[in-house]
N, C-alpha and C positions, 0 to 999 in steps of 0.2 A: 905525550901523544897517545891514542887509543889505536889497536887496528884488530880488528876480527875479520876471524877465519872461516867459512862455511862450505863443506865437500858435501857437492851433490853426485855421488859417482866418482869418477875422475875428473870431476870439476869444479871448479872454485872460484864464490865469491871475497870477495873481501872488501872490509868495512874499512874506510883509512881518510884521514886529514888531506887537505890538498898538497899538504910540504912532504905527502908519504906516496903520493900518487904518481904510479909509474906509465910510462908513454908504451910500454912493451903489452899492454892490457885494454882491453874495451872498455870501456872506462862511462860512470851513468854519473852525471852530478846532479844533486839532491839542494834545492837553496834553500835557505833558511824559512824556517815550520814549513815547506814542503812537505806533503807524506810520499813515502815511496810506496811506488803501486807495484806489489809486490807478484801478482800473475802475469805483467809484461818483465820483469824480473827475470823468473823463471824461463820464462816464453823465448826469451833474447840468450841466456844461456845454453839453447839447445845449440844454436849457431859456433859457441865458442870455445873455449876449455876453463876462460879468467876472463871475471869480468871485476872493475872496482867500482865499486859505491863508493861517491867523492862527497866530502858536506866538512863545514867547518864545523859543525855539532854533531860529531858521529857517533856519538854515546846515544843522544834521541833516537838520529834516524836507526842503529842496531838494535835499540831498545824496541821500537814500531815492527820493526822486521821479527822480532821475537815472540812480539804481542799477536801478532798477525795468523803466529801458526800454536797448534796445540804442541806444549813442553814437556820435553821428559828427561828428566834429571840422571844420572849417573855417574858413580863411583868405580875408580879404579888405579889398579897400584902397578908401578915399577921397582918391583923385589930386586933383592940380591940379599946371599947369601954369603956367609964370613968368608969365600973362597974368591968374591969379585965378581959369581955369575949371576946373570939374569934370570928370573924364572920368566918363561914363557910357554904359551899353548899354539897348539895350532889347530886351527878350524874354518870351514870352508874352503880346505886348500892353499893358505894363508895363515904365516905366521903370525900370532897378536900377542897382544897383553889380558891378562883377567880383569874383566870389569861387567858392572851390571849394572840394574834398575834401582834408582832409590825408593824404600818400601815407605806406604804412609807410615808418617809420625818418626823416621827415623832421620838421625843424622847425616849428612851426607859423607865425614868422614867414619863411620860406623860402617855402612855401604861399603865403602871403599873393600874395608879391610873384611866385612862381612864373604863380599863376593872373589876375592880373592882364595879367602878360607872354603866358600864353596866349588871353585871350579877347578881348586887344585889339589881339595881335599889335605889342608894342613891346616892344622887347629888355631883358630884366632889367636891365641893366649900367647903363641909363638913368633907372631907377626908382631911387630913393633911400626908404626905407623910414624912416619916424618913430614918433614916440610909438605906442603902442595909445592906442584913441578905446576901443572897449567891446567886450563881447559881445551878442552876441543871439541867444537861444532861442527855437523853434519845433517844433511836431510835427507828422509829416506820416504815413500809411501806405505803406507797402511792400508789395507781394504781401498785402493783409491786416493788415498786425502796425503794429504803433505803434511809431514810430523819435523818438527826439529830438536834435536837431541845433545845436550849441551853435558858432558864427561867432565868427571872432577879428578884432575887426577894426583897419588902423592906418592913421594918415596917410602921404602918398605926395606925393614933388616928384616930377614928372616934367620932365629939363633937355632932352630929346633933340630932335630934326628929325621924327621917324621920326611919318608919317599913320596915326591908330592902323585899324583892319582889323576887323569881326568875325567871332568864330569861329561859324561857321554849323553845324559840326554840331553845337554846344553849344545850335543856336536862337537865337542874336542874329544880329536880321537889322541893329542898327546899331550905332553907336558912334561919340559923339560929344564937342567939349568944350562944356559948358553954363558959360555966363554964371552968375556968384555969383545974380544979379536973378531970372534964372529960376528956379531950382532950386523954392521953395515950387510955382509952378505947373506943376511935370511931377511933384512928387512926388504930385499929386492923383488917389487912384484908384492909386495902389503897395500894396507892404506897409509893412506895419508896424512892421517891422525895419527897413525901411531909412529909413524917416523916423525914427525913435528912431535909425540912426547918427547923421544930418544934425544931430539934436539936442543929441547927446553930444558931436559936434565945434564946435556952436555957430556953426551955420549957419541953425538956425532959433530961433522966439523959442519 
């Protein structure tokens, strides 16, 4: 079964088979080559928090939904170090993960550990790059226009010496490594992406 996740703010659609579809959510069904009209979409999510796209091909219809908005690809890592801790930043007020834009011609797990090395200032050579953990989708405006932003994300040993740094014209004013223990209570008041990483990597219950 397939289901996608998509935070517009603090709210969420999500893509799901009708055997995944919950009655606790506003719920749009999509019938077979139906297109989904993706501006009453939107329009009906100002109303709610959750809404579900229901369809028994919901590979097409999230595939239309993707096609529909201009894409931007990104890479990003959940470090830990030989000690068990998490590297994390925080920016905007909000604790995150490091991650950024895929540059043309480049790989996506290149990126990953690229933008890592930049925004924590620890030398790529040192990052040892693992499994993919997940994606996660979000929509945000640009000048106006609705962009959707689709994060790759993968696990990350960090072996090296080096005090990580943050990149301040990115806006992280820190960068730090967080205890396993902690982590549930800084993710409190994040988004929602990034607690759905911590989940996928089975860091939280």
């Amino acid at each position: 079964m397939s289901r996608y996740k998509v935070y517009i703010e603090n709210r969420a659609i999500e893509f799901v088979s009708p055997e995944e579809a919950s009655c606790e959510a506003e719920c749009v069904q999509v019938a077979a080559q139906e297109v989904l009209h993706l501006t009453k979409l939107l329009q009906k999510l100002q109303f709610t928090k959750r809404i579900q796209v229901i369809s028994t091909d919901i590979d097409r219809v999230f595939t239309e939904f993707q096609h529909a908005l201009p894409f931007i690809e990104a890479g990003g890592g959940l470090v830990v170090n030989p000690s068990g801790e998490v590297l994390m930043i925080f920016r905007n007020d909000r604790w995150d993960l490091p991650k950024g834009k895929l540059e043309p011609g480049e790989a996506i797990e290149a990126c990953a550990v690229r933008e890592v090395s930049e925004e924590c200032a620890l030398p790529e050579s040192e990052l040892q790059r693992g499994a993919w953990i997940t994606y996660t989708y979000h929509c945000y405006r640009i000048r106006g226009e609705w962009v959707l932003k689709r994060t790759c994300w993968y696990h990350m040993q960090y072996t090296g010496a080096t005090q990580p740094q943050p990149q301040t014209i990115e806006g992280i004013t820190r960068v730090e490594w967080i205890a396993r223990d902690r982590v549930a209570e800084l993710l409190r008041g994040t988004y929602y992406t990034i607690c759905d990483v911590f989940h996928a990597a089975g860091y939280l219950q």
